[in-house]
N, C-alpha and C positions, 0 to 999 in steps of 0.2 A: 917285784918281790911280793911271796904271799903274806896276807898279815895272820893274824889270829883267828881272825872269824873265818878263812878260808883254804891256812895251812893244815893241812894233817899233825896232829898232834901226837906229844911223845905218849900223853895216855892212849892214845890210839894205839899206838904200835906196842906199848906193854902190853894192853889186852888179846894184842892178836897173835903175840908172840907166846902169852899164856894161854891163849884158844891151843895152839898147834903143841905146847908142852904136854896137856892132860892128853889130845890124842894121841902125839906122841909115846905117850906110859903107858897108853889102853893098847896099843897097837905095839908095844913090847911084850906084854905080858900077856896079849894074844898069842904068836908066836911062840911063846914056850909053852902053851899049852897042848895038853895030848888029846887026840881025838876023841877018850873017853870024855874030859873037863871040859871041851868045849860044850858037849850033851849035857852037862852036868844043870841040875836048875839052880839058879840063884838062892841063895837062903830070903828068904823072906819079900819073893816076889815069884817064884813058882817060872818065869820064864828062862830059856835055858842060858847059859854063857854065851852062846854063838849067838842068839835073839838078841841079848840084850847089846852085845856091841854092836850088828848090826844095826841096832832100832839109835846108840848115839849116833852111829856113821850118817844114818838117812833123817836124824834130826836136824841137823845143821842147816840147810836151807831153808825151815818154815822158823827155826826159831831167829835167826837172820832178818827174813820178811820182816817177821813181825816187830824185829829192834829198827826196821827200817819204818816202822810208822812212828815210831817216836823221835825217830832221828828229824821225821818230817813236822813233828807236832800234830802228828796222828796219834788218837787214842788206838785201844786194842781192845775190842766191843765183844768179838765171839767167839774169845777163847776161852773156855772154863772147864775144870778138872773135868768134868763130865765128859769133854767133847775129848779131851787128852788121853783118857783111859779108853776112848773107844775108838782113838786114831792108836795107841799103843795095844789093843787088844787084837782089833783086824791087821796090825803089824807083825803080830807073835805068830798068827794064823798063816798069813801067806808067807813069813821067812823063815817058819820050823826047821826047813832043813839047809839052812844056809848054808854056804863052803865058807870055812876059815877066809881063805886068800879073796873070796867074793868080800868081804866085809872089812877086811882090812883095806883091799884097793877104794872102795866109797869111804872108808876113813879118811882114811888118804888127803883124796880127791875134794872130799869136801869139807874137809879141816882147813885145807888150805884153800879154798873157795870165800868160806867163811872167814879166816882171816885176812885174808886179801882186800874184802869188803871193809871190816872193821882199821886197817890200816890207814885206811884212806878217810878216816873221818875226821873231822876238825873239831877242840875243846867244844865250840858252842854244840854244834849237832850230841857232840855225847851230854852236854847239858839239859837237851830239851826233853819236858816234861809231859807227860800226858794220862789220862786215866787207863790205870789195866785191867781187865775183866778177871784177869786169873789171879790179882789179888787185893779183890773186894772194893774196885775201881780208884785205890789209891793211883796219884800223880806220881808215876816210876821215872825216872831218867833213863833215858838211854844206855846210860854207862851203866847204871845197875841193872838192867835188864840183859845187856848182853851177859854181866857177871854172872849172875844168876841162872843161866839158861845156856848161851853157845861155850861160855867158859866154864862153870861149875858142872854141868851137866858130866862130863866126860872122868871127872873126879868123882864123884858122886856114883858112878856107876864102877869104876875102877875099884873103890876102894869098899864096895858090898861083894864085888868077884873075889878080890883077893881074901877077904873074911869066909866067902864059902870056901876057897879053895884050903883054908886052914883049918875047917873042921873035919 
């Protein structure tokens, strides 16, 4: 029998099961979209609907990596807004002309990649702390870092689409 410090925990699996809910909702409301609003730009980031789901789909594995150094009691040294906006900018550039179903199958895919990882982690690992570059090298936990990033991300960007899509 596993103990604590080496079973998968039920926070684990709420997180992962809330990872694949927001892509879930981003990958519905992809699908009703018409191939005008996929073109459409975002209100107040100028990249387009199709870019910006694409760009949560193909986040999930670096923002993973990186919950995986703190899972280790690794800090996260070389990440900061600077390098974020210019791995999201050379993003917007090479996946301009995305295909809907191209972006939806990497949601997919890596939604449930990412949670798959995050299932399998034990209270302690989502306990461990370390410093983040991307916010002002405060000591994050794991657990809030995956919140923040492979879980909120996908909300975050859902719920700026559906605002442009109402104006």
């Amino acid at each position: 029998m596993r103990n604590s410090q080496t079973a998968p925990s039920k926070r684990a699996h709420s997180l992962a099961d809330r990872i694949l809910q927001g892509a879930q909702a981003l990958e519905a409301l992809t699908k009703e979209l018409s191939d005008s609003e996929w073109k459409m730009p975002v209100a107040g980031d100028g990249r387009t609907i199709g870019v910006v789901v694409h760009h949560v789909a193909s986040s999930y594995p670096l923002e993973i990596e990186l919950a995986q150094l703190l899972v280790s009691g690794k800090a996260i040294s070389e990440a900061t807004m600077e390098v974020v906006d210019q791995i999201n900018a050379k993003h917007a550039l090479d996946y301009a002309a995305v295909k809907k179903q191209e972006a939806i199958e990497l949601l997919q895919q890596n939604s449930k990649a990412a949670s798959n990882i995050v299932r399998k982690l034990t209270d302690a690992e989502l306990e461990n702390a370390a410093p983040v570059s991307l916010n002002a090298n405060a000591p994050l936990t794991a657990q809030f870092f995956i919140e923040d990033h492979a879980l909120r991300h996908s909300f975050h960007h859902l719920a700026r689409i559906r605002a442009t899509l109402k104006q």
